[in-house]
C-alpha positions as CSV (number, residue, x, y, z in Angstrom):
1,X,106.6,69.3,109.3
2,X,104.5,73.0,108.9
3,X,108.1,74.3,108.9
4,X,109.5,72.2,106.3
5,X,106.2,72.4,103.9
6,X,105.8,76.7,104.7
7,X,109.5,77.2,103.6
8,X,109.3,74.7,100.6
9,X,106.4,76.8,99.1
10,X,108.8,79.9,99.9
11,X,111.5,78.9,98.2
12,X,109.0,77.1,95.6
13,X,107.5,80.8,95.0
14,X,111.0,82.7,95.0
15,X,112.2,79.8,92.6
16,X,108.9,80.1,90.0
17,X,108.5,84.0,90.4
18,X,111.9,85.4,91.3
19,X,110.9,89.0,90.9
20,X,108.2,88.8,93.3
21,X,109.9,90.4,96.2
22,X,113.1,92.5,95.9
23,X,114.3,94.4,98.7
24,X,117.3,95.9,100.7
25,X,118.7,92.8,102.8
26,X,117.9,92.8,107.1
27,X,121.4,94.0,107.1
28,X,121.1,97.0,104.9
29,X,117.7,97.8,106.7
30,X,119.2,97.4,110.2
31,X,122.3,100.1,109.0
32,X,119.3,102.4,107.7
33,X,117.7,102.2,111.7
34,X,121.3,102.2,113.1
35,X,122.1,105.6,111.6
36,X,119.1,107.1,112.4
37,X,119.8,106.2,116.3
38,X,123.0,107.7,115.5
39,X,121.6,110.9,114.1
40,X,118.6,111.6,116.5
41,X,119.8,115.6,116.0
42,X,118.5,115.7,112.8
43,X,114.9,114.8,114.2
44,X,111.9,116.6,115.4
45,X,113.1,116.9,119.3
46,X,109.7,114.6,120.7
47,X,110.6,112.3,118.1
48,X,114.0,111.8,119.1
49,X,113.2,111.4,121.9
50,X,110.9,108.5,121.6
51,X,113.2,106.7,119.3
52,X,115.5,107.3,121.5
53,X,114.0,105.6,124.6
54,X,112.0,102.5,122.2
55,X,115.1,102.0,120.4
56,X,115.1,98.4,120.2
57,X,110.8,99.3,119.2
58,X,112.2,101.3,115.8
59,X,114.8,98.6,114.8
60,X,112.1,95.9,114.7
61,X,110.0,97.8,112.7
62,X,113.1,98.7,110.2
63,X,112.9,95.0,109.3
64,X,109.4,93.8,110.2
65,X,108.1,94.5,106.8
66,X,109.8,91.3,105.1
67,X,108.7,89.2,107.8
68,X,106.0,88.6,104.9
69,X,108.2,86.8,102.7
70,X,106.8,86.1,99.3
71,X,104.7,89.4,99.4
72,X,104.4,89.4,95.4
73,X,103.4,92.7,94.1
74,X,99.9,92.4,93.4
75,X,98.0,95.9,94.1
76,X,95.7,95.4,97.0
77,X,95.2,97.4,100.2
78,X,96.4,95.3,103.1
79,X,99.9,94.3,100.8
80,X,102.7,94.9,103.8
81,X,104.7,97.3,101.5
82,X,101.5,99.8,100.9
83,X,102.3,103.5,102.3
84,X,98.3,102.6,103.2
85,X,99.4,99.6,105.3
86,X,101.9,101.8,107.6
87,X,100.1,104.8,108.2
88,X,96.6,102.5,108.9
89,X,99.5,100.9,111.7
90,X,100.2,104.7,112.9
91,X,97.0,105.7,113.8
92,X,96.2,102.4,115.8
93,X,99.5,102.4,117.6
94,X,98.1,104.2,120.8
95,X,101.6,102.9,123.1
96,X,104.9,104.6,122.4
97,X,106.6,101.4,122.1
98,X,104.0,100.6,119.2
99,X,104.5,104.3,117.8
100,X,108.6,103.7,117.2
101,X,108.0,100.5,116.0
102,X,105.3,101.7,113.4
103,X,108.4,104.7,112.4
104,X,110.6,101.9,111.8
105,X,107.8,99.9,109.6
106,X,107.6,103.4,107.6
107,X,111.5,103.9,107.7
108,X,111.6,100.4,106.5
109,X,109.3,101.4,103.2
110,X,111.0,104.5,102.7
111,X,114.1,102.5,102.3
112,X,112.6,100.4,99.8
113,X,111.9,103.6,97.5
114,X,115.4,103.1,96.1
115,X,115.6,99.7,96.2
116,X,112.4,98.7,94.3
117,X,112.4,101.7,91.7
118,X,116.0,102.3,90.8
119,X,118.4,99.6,92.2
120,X,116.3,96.4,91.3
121,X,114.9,97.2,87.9
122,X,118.3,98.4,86.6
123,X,119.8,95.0,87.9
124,X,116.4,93.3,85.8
125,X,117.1,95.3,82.7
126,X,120.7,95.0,82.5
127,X,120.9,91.0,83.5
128,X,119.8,88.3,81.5
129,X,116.9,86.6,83.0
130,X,118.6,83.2,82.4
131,X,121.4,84.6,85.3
132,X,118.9,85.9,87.5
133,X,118.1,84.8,91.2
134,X,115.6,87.3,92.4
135,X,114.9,87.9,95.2
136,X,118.1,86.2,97.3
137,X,120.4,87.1,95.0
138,X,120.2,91.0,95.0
139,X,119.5,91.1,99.0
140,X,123.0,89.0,99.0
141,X,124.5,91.2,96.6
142,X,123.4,94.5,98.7
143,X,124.1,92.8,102.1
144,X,127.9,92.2,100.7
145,X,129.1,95.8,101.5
146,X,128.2,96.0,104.9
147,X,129.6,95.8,107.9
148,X,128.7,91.8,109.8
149,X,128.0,93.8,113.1
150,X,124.6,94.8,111.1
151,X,123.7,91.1,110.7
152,X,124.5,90.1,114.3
153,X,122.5,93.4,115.4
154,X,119.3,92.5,113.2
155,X,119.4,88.4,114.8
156,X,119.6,90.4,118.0
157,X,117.1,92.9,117.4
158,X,114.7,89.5,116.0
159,X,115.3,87.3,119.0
160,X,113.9,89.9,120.9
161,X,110.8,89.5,122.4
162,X,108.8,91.5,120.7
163,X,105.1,89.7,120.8
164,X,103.6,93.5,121.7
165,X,104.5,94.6,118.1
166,X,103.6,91.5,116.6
167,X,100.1,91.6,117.6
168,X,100.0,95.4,116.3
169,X,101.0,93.9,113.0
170,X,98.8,91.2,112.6
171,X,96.0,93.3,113.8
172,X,96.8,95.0,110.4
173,X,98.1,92.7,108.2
174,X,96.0,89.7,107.7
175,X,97.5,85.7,107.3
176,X,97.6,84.4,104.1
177,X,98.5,81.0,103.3
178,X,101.5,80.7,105.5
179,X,100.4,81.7,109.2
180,X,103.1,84.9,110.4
181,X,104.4,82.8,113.2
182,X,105.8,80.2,110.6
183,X,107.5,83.4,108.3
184,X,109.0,84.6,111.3
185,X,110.9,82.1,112.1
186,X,111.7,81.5,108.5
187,X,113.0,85.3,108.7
188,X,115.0,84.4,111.5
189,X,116.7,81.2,110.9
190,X,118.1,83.0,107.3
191,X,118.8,85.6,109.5
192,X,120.9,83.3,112.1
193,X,122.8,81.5,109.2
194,X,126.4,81.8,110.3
195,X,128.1,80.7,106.9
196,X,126.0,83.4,105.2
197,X,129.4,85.6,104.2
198,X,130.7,82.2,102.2
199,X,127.0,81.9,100.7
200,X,127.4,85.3,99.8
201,X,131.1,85.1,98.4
202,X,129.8,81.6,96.5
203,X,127.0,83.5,94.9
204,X,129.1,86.5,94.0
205,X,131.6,83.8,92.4
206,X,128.6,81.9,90.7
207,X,127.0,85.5,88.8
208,X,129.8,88.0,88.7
209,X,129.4,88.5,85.1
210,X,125.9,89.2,85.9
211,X,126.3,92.1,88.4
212,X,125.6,94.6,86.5
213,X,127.9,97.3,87.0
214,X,127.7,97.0,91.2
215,X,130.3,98.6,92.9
216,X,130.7,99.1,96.7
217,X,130.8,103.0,95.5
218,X,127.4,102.3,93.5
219,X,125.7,100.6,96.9
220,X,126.6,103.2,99.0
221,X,124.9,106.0,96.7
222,X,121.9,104.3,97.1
223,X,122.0,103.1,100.4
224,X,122.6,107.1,101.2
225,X,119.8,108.0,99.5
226,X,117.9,106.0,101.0
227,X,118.8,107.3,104.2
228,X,118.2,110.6,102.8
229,X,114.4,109.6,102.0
230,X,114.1,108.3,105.6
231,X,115.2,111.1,107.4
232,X,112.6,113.1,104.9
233,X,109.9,111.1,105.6
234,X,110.1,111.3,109.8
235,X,110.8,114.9,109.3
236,X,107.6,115.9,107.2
237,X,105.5,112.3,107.4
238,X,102.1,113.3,105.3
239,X,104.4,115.6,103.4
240,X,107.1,113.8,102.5
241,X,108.6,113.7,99.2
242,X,108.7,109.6,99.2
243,X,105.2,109.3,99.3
244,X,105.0,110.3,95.8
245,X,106.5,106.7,95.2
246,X,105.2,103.5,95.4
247,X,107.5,101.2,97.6
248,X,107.1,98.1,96.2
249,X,108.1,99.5,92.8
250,X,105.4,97.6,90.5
251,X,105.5,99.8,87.5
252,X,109.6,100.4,86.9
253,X,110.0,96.3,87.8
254,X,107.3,95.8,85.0
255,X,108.8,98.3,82.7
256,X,112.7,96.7,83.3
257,X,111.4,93.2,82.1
258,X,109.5,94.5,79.1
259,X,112.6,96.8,78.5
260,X,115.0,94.1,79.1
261,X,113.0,92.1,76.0
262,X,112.7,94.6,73.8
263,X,116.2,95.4,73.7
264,X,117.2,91.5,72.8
265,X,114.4,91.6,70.6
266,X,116.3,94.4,69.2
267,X,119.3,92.9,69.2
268,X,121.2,93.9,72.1
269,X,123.5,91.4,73.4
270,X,125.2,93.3,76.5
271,X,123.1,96.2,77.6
272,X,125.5,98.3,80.5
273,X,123.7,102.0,81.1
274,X,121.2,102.0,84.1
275,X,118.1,103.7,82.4
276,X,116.3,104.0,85.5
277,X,117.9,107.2,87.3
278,X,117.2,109.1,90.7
279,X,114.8,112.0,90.2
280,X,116.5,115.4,91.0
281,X,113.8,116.4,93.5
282,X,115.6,113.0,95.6
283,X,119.0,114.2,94.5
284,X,118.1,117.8,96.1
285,X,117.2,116.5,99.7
286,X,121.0,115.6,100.4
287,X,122.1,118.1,102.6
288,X,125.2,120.4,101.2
């Protein structure tokens, strides 16, 4: 009965506030962690190292973050997409199991850099709020170019047992209304849903003319850049360029929606250019 009541007020809060909580899907997140195991060269030799040997640790943490499912983007401190939350998580996470889990948390918000200030809000401004689904609808839409072997990897990599890097992250991440056991296995169970590719092909069907320009070439830009960004971030950590951004991406998902009404204010009836582009000083960390 918790269950049932915790994921009605989910879906309740996704329904009533559908921009509350845009991400990269598990899927997408799990591909980010899988090509960083695959690319351990490009790391700082102790650091490979550890991922290397807490590999299952790091892939936990690449999708731990939306455990917290109707997050919202309200500024406060202990909000689990704050660069504050992760690096608080760091400096407790005394165990090397709890360290590559913590680098996958961090990997995890890097990630979101692209999503939440450049893919979301140009899918905000440039759909009509009328076709929108949030939150589910764009992690489907993302999820749709990847490879299943990243959905069976992230069930996997959640029916782990991974109560060790739970406690770590409820130690910094306080419950709110819904207690974390109860979102975890919320997470899980979409996670597990075998007949998600015909969801996803049904929804695709339902808002193509609301896709705004996607285009398996589009997703995989941003999906490199945001592997780009994480690769940056383990590199140079309190130096890294992506800390300069806020992962939850409050201020351009604000500006899209006041954009977005402005320009049918103005008139516009079908608005097609992304105004939201990558920064050069991201565009200059892909390697030659």
């Amino acid at each position: 009965m918790l269950f049932i009541k915790s994921l009605f007020l989910l879906i309740l809060n996704i329904l009533l506030f559908p921009d509350a909580g845009y991400s990269w899907g598990p899927g997408v997140h799990i591909l980010h962690g899988t090509h960083v195991l695959n690319g351990l060269n490009l790391l700082a030799p102790w650091l490979a190292k550890l991922l290397a040997e807490y590999s299952w640790d790091y892939l936990y943490g690449c999708i731990s973050a939306d455990i917290f499912i109707g997050k919202g983007q309200k500024r406060r401190d202990d909000h689990c997409h704050n660069w504050s939350v992760g690096q608080n998580m760091l400096s407790k996470a005394k165990k090397s199991s709890h360290q590559a889990f913590t680098f996958g948390y961090l990997s995890h918000l890097a990630a979101d850099i692209i999503a939440h200030n450049f893919y979301v809000p140009n899918q905000l401004y440039l759909t009509p709020s009328t076709r929108r689904l949030g939150h589910l609808y764009w992690e489907v839409r993302s999820d749709e170019y990847i490879a299943e072997k990243y959905w069976v990897l992230a069930r996997e990599v959640l029916e782990r047992y991974n109560n060790d890097n739970d406690h770590l992250l409820q130690a910094i991440i306080p419950d709110k209304l819904i207690p974390f056991r109860t979102k975890k296995e919320i997470y899980l169970r979409v996670v597990r849903l075998h007949e998600l590719g015909r969801w996803q092909r049904s929804v695709t069907h339902i808002y193509q003319n609301a896709s705004g320009g996607l285009s398996p070439q589009y997703i995989k830009y941003l999906l490199d850049l945001s592997i780009v960004l994480i690769i940056n971030l383990l590199n140079n950590q309190e130096m890294a360029l992506c800390l300069k951004y806020d992962p939850v991406g409050r201020d351009n998902l604000a500006a899209a929606k006041r954009l977005r009404r402005l320009a049918r204010k103005n008139g516009s009836k079908r608005l097609t250019e992304n105004i939201f582009t990558i920064p050069p000083e991201i565009h200059e960390l892909i390697p030659d």
